[in-house]
C-alpha positions in Angstrom: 95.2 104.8 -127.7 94.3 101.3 -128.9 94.1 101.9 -132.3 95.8 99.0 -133.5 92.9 97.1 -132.1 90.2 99.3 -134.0 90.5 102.9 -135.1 88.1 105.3 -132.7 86.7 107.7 -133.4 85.1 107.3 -137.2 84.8 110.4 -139.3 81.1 111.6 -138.9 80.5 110.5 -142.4 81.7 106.7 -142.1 77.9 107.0 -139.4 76.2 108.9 -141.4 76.9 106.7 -144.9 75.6 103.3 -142.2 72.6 105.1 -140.8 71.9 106.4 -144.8 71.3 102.9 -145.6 69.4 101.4 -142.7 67.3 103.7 -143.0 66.9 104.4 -146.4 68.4 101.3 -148.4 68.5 98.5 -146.3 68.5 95.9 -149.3 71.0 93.3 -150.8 72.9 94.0 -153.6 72.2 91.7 -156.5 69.3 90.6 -155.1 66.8 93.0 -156.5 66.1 94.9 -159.7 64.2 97.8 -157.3 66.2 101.0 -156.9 67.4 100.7 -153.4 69.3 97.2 -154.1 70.4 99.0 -157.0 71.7 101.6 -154.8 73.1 98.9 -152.3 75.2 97.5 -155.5 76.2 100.8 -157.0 77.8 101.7 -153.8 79.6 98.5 -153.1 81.4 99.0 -156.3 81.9 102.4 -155.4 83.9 101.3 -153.0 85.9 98.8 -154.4 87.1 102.0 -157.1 88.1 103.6 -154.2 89.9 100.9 -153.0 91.9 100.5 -155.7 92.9 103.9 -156.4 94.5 104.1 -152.7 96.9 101.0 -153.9 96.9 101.1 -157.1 95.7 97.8 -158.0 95.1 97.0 -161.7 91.6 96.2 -161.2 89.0 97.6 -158.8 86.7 94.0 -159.0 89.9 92.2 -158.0 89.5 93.5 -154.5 87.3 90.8 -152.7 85.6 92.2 -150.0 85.7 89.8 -146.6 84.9 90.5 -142.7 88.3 90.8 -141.5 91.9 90.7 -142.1 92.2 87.0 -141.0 89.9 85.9 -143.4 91.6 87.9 -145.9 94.5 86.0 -145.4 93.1 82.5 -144.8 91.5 82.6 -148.1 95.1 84.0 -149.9 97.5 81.4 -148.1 95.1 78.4 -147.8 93.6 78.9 -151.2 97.2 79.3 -152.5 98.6 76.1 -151.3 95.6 73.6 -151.3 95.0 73.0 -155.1 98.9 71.6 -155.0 99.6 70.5 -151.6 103.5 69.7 -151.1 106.3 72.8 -151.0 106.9 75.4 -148.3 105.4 78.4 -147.2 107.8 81.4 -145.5 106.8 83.9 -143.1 108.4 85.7 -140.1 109.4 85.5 -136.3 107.1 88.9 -136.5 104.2 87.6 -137.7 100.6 87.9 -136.3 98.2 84.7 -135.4 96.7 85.6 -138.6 99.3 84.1 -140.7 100.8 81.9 -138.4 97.5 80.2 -137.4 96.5 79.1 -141.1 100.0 78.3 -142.0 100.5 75.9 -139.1 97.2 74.3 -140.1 98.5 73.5 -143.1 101.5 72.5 -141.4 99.3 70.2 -139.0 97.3 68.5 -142.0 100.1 67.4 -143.6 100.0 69.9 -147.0 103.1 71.3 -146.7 105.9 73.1 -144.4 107.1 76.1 -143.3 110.6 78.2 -143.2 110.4 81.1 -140.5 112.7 84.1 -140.7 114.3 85.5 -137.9 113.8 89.1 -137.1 116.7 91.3 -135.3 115.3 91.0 -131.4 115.5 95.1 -130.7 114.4 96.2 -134.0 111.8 93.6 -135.1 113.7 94.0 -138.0 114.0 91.2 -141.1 116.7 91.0 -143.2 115.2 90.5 -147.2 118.3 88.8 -147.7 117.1 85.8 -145.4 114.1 85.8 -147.4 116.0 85.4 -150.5 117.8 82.3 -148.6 114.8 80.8 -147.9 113.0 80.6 -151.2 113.6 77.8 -153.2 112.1 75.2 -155.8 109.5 74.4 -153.9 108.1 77.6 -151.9 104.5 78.3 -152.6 104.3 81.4 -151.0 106.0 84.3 -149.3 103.5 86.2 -146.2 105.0 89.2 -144.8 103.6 91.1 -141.7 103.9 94.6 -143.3 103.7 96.7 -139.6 103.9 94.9 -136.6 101.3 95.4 -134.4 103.5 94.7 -131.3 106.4 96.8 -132.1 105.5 99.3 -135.1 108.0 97.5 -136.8 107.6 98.9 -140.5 109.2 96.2 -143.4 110.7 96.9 -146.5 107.9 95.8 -148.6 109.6 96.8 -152.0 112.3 94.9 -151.6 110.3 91.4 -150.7 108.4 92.3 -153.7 111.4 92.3 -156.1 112.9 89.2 -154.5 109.5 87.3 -155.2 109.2 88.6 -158.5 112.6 87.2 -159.4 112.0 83.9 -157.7 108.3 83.6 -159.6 106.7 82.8 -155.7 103.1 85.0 -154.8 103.8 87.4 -152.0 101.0 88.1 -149.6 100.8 91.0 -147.4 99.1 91.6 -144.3 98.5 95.3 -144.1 96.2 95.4 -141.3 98.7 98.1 -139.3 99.9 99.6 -142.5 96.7 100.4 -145.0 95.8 103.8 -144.4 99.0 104.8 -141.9 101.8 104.2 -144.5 101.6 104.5 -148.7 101.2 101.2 -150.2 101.5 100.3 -154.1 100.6 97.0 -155.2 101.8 97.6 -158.4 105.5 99.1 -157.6 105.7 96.8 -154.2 105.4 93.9 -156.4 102.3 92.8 -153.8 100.2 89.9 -155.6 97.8 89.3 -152.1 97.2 92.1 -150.6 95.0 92.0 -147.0 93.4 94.4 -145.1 91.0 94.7 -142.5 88.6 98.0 -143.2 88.3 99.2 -138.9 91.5 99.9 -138.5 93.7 102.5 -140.5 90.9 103.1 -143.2 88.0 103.8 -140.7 85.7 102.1 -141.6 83.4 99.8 -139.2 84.2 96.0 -137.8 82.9 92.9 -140.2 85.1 94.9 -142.7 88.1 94.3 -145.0 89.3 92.6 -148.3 92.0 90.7 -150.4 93.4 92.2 -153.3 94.4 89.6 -156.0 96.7 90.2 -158.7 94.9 89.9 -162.0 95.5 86.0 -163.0 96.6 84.9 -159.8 92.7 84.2 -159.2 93.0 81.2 -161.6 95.3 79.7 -159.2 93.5 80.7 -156.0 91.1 77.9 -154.4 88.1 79.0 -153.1 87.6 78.4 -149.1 83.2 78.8 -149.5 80.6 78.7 -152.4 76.9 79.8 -151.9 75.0 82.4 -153.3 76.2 85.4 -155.3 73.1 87.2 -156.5 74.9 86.3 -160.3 73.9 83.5 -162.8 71.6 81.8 -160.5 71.5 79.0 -162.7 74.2 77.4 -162.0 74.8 75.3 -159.6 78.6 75.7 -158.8 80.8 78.6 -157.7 81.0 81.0 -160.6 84.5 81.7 -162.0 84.7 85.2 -162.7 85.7 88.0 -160.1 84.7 89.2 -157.5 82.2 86.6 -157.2 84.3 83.5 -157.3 85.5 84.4 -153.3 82.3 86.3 -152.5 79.8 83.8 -151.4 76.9 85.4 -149.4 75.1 88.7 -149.2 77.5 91.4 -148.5 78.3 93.6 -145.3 76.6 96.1 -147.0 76.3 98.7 -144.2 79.6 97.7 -143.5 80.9 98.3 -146.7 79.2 101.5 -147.3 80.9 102.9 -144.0 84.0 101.8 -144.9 83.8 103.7 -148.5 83.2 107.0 -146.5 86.3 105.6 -144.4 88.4 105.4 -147.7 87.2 108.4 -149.2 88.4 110.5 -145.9 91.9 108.8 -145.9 91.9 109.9 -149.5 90.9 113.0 -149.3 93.4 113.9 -146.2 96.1 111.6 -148.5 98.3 108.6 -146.6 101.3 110.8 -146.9 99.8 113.7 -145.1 98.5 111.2 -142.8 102.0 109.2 -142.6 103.2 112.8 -141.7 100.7 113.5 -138.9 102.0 110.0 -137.4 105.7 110.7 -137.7 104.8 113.5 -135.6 103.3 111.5 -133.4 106.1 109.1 -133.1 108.5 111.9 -132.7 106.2 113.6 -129.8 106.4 110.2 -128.1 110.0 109.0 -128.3 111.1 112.3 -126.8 108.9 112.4 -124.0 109.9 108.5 -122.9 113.6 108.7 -123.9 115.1 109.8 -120.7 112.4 108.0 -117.9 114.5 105.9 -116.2 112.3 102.0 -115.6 110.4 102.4 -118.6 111.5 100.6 -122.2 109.8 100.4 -125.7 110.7 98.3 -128.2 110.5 97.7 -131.6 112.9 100.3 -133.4 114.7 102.9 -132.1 113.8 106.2 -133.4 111.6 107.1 -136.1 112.3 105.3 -139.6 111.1 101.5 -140.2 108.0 102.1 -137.9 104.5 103.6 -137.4 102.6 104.0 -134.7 102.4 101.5 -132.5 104.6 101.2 -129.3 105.0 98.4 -126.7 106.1 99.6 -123.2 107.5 98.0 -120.1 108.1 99.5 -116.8 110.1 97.7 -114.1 108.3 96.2 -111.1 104.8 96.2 -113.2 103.1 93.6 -115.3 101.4 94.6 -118.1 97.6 94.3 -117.0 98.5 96.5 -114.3 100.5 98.8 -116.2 97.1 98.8 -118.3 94.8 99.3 -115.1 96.7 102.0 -114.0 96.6 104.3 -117.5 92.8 103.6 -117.9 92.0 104.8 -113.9 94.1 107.2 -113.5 94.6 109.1 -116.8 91.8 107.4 -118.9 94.4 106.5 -121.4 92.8 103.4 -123.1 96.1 100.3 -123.7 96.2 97.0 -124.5 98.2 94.9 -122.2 99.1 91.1 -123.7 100.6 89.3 -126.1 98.7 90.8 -128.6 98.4 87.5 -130.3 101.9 87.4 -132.1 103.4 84.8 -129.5 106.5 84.4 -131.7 107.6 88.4 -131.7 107.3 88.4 -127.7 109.6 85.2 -127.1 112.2 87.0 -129.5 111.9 89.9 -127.2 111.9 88.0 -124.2 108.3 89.4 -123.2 106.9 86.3 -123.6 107.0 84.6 -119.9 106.5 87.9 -118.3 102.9 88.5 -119.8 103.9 90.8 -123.1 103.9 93.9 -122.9 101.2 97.3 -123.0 100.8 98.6 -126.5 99.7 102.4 -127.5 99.2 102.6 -130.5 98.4 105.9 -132.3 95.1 107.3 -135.2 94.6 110.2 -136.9 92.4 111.9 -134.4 94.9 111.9 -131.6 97.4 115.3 -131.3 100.6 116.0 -129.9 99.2 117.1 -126.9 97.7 113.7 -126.3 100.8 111.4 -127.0 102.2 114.5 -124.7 99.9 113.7 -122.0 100.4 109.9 -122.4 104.3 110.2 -122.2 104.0 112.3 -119.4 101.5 109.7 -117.6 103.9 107.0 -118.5 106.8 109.0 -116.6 104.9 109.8 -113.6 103.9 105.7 -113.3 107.6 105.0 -113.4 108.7 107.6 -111.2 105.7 106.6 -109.1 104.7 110.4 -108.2 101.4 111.9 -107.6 99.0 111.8 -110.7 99.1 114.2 -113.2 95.7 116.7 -113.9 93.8 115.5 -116.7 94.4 117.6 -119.8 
């Protein structure tokens, strides 16, 4: 139950597609004219059509393959802001180290400042309205934690979009609890960055995940690395066309090729079917903790404005324990922490007492499992005998 952290376990074909290539493949796409590097490239593209019918994007070669989520979002805030330092930037109380890291290192260096919004301290809640009070003449840039990965915490994306379409200011997006769990539309969300890491809600493997770009925002993006692209080799300098411009490097390619087989089975079982199976989950969950007496969650109460992902507290233990005690005993897998979003654990006031223990839900778990987990959680907190392993 940590799979906020990664998703476990992969769909068989998500292995099978990786061990296809090593063993068959195992070339560079772009660097070849033989079939397998052919191959390599045919299914790299593959996957970036796949990409962009999940969210909709306008183009499938504006989604920019990277190795994570954080670099996803380095590259969209930092290459936003650099070609014309000055302005502000606006994110959230809510937000995870990957967008409050690179925005306070722009902070730091001096090339511009940041407005952050409040969030309600039960809900994780923010209210677009603040982020309509924030923007002004000089914002560069809007980044909005889609899911919170402490709480489960679900934003209203649409209605940020709409505000920065008014204003004329780029909104990123960091999807990395919300791509595959929840339906996202670049398009309709007015999302111009949108990030992603590919091991989480799409299943695909770690080293994976991308940044979509809205066509012609890419002529105001700055590129963070140059090198080798496999594409006009005779120049000298980064070339300017996409994907290439932001894709220095031989790609992940076994990575990549997993994560298509990831896509492809989130597609095929649809987000809102797999949204669905969550909310079930979610439902399964609240009910089983909502009467154990020492124990809180937080993040919303109830079901809307959240997916999967719940921090839990029980009086008298720290979180490590708490932890310790779910892995030996019921071999429930947690993560206890701070889960590196400082800011969301001093609004809840979880900060000085070590964080909190997160659970955090996938596609492969069932009812009875987030039964068995609730029931676990009850038993701690009650401090009775352990429960039989289901």
């Amino acid at each position: 139950m940590d799979n906020a952290a990664t998703s476990f376990p992969k769909p068989a074909a998500v292995l099978e597609a990786m061990s296809r290539y090593a063993n068959e493949l195992g070339a560079s796409a772009g660097r070849g004219a033989y079939h397998e590097a052919m191959d390599t490239g045919s299914l790299i593209w593959q996957c970036r059509q796949e990409l962009c019918r999940l969210f909709n994007g306008e183009k499938p070669e504006h989604f920019v393959f990277t190795l994570n989520c954080s670099e996803a979002l380095n590259q969209a805030i930092k290459g936003l802001v650099r070609p014309r330092p000055g302005g502000q930037m606006i994110c959230t109380d809510i937000d995870h180290n990957s967008i409050l890291r690179p925005v306070n290192a722009l902070v730091q260096a001096g090339v511009a400042g940041v407005k952050r919004v409040a969030v309600d301290p039960v809900s994780g809640l923010f209210d677009p309205a603040d982020i309509a009070k924030a923007i002004g003449p000089q914002t560069r840039l809007i980044a909005v934690t889609h899911a919170s990965n402490v709480t489960g915490t679900l934003q209203d994306i649409a209605a940020v979009g709409k505000l920065a379409r008014k204003h004329g200011v780029p909104l990123v997006v960091d999807a990395a609890q919300s791509a595959g769990h929840v339906p996202i539309d670049v398009q309709a969300d007015g999302i111009d960055l949108l990030t992603a890491p590919g091991h989480k809600g799409l299943l695909g493997p770690l080293g994976t995940g991308f940044l979509y770009i809205r066509p012609g925002l890419e002529r105001e993006l700055e590129t963070l690395k140059e090198g080798g692209t496999g594409s006009v080799s005779e120049q000298d300098v980064q070339p300017d066309f996409m994907p290439d411009k932001f894709e220095a490097g031989s790609h992940n390619a076994i990575g990549i090729i997993g994560l298509l087989e990831g896509v492809r089975y989130v597609a095929k079982r649809t987000v809102a079917g797999l949204a669905a199976h969550e909310r079930e989950l979610i439902c399964t969950f609240l009910e089983g903790i909502g009467q154990v007496e020492g124990l809180s969650y937080f993040g919303p109460r109830g079901v809307a404005h959240r997916v999967g992902v719940f921090s839990v507290r029980i009086e008298g233990l720290e979180p490590y324990e708490l932890a310790g005690i779910l892995e030996s005993t019921y071999g429930i897998l947690t993560r206890p922490g701070l889960h590196c979003a400082p800011l969301i654990h001093k609004t809840m006031g979880t900060l000085e007492g070590g964080g909190t223990a997160r659970l955090s839900f996938g596609p492969f778990l069932s009812a009875q499992d987030v039964n068995y987990a609730a029931d676990a959680l009850a038993e701690i907190a009650m401090n009775r005998a352990p429960l039989a392993r289901v």
